[in-house]
C-alpha positions as CSV (number, residue, x, y, z in Angstrom):
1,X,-12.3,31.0,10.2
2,X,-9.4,29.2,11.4
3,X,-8.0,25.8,9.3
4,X,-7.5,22.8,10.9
5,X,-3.4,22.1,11.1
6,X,-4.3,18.6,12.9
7,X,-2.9,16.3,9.6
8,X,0.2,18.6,8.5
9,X,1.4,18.4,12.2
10,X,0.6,14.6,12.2
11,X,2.2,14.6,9.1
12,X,5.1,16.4,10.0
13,X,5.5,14.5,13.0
14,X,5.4,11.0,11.1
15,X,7.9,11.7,8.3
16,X,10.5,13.5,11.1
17,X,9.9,9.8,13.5
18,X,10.7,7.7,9.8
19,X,13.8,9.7,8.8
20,X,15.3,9.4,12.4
21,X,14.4,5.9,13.1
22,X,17.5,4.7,11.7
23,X,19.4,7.1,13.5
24,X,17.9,6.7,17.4
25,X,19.8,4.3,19.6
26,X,18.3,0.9,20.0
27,X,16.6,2.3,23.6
28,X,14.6,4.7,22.2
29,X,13.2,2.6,18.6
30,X,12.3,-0.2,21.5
31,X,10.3,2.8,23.3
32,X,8.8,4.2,20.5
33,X,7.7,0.6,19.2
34,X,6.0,0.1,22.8
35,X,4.2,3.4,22.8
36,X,2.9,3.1,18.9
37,X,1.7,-0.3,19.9
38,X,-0.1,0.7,22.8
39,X,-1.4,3.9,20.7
40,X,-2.9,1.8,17.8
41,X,-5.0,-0.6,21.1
42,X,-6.1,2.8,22.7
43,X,-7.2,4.2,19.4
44,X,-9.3,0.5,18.3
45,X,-10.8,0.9,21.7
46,X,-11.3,4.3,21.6
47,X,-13.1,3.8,18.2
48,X,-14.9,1.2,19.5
49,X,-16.5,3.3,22.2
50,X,-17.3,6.3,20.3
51,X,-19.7,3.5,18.5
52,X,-21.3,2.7,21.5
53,X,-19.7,-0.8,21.4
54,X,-17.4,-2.7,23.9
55,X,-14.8,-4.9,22.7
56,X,-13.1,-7.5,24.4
57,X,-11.9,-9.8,21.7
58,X,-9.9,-7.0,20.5
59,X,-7.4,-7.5,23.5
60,X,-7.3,-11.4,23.1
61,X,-6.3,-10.9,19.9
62,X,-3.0,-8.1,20.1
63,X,-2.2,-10.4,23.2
64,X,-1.7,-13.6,20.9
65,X,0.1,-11.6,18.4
66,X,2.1,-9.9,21.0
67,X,2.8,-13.7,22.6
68,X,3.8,-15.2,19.0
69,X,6.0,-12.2,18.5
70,X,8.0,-12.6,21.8
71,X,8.0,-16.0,21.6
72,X,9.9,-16.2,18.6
73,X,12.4,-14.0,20.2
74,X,12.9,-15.6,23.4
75,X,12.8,-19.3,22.1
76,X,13.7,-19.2,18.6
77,X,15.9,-16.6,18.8
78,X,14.5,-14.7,15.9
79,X,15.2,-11.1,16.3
80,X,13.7,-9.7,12.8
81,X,11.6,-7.1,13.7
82,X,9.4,-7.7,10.6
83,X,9.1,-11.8,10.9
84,X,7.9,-11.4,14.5
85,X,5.4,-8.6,13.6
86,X,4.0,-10.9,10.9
87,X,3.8,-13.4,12.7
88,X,2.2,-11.7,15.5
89,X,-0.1,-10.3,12.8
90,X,-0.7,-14.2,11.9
91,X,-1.1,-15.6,14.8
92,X,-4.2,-13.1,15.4
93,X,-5.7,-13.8,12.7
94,X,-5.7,-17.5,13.2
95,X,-7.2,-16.9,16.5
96,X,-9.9,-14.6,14.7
């Protein structure tokens, strides 16, 4: 019988993206930000539809985080990563 090596890789694979995140040019942590965001909306949906449910408040919501976040960048130039994520975080909630 063969063992499932899905969670070591994943595993793996995690602790390898933590340890070089402060290493990787500012590029590449803005790309890998993108595609774990986008990740974590496909997997909610993905969830979602194994359930036999469909969700469209689920994309309202990471959009008004996603809005909050930027805005705070572009207007109030506020460039902490974690201030915009909780308030993106916040702002979804209050919508909720």
């Amino acid at each position: 019988m063969s063992r499932d090596r899905t969670l070591p890789i994943l595993g793996a694979v995690l602790l390898s993206v933590v340890l070089a995140g402060p290493l990787l040019p500012q590029w590449a942590l803005f790309l890998l930000t993108i595609a774990i965001a986008k990740g974590l909306v496909a997997l909610g949906l993905m969830l979602l539809l194994r359930a036999g449910l469909v969700s469209f408040g689920q994309a309202l919501y990471y959009c008004a985080g996603a809005y909050a976040a930027g805005s705070l960048g572009r207007f109030f130039d506020i460039s902490d990563m974690l201030v915009q994520m909780l308030t993106g975080a916040a702002a979804a909630a209050l919508l909720a």
